[in-house]
N, C-alpha and C positions, 0 to 999 in steps of 0.2 A: 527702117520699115518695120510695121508688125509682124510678128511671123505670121506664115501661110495659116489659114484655117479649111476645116473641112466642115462643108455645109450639108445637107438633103436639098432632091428637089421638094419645093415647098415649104421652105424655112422662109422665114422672114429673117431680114439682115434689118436691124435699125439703128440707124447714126445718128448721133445726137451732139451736135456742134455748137461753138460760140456762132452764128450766122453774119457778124459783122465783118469778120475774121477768116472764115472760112467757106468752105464749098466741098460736094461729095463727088464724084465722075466715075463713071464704069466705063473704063476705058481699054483701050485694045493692048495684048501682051507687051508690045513695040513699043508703047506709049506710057504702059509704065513703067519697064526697064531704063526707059530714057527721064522718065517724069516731065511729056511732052503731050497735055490734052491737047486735041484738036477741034474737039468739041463743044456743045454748052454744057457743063456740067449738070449732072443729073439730078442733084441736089444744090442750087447755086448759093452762094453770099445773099444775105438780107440785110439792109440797113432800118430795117421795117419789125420789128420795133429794135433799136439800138443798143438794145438791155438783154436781151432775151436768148436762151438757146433754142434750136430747131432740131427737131426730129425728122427724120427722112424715112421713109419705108422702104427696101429692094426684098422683094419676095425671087425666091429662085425659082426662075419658070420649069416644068414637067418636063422638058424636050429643051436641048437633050439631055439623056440621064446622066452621063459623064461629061464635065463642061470646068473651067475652069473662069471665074470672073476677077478682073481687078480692079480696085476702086483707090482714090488719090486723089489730096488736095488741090486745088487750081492755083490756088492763091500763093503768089511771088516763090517765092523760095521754098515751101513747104513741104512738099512732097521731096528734091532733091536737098535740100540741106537738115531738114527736122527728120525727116522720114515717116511723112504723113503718108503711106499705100500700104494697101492690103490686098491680099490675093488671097479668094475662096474658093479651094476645090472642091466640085461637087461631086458624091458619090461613091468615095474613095474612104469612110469608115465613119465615126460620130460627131455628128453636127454639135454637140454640144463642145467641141474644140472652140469651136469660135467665139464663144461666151470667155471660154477660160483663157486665151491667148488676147483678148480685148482687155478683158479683165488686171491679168499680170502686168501688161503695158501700162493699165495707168495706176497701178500699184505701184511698179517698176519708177 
């Protein structure tokens, strides 16, 4: 998994994926400790156009000030065997973490 990052409210989180490949989800604590969406992903898979990566926007909404979000692959294996999730604390010290721990990973 990524490590943890710390956001602000009103940060914009932007993912930028292969879309044929992949999918974004914000999904519930349970769901990602398990890497079990239940959901449609928030950002899904596109085979439209097959070439292409996709950019997703999640802005962190005002309320509430202290909130914790986690986001995670859909797609087959990903999330539990690659360690495609991410968890953003909000409120808890500088949003620019989340740049740098994105960043390392795909240095890393």
């Amino acid at each position: 998994a990524y490590p943890d990052c710390v956001a602000e409210t009103g940060d914009r989180l932007i993912f930028r994926y292969y879309a044929p490949y992949h999918s974004v989800a914000n999904v519930f604590g349970d769901e990602f400790d398990g890497c079990t969406a239940h959901l449609v992903p928030t950002c899904p898979s596109d085979d439209d156009p097959p070439d292409d990566f996709s950019t997703c926007n999640f802005t962190i909404p005002a309320w509430p000030v202290d909130a914790t979000y986690y986001f995670m692959c859909t797609q087959l294996d990903h999330c539990a065997v690659r360690g495609m999730r991410m968890k953003v604390v909000v409120g808890k010290g500088n949003s620019h973490d989340c740049l740098r721990v994105i960043h390392e990973k795909i240095q890393g």
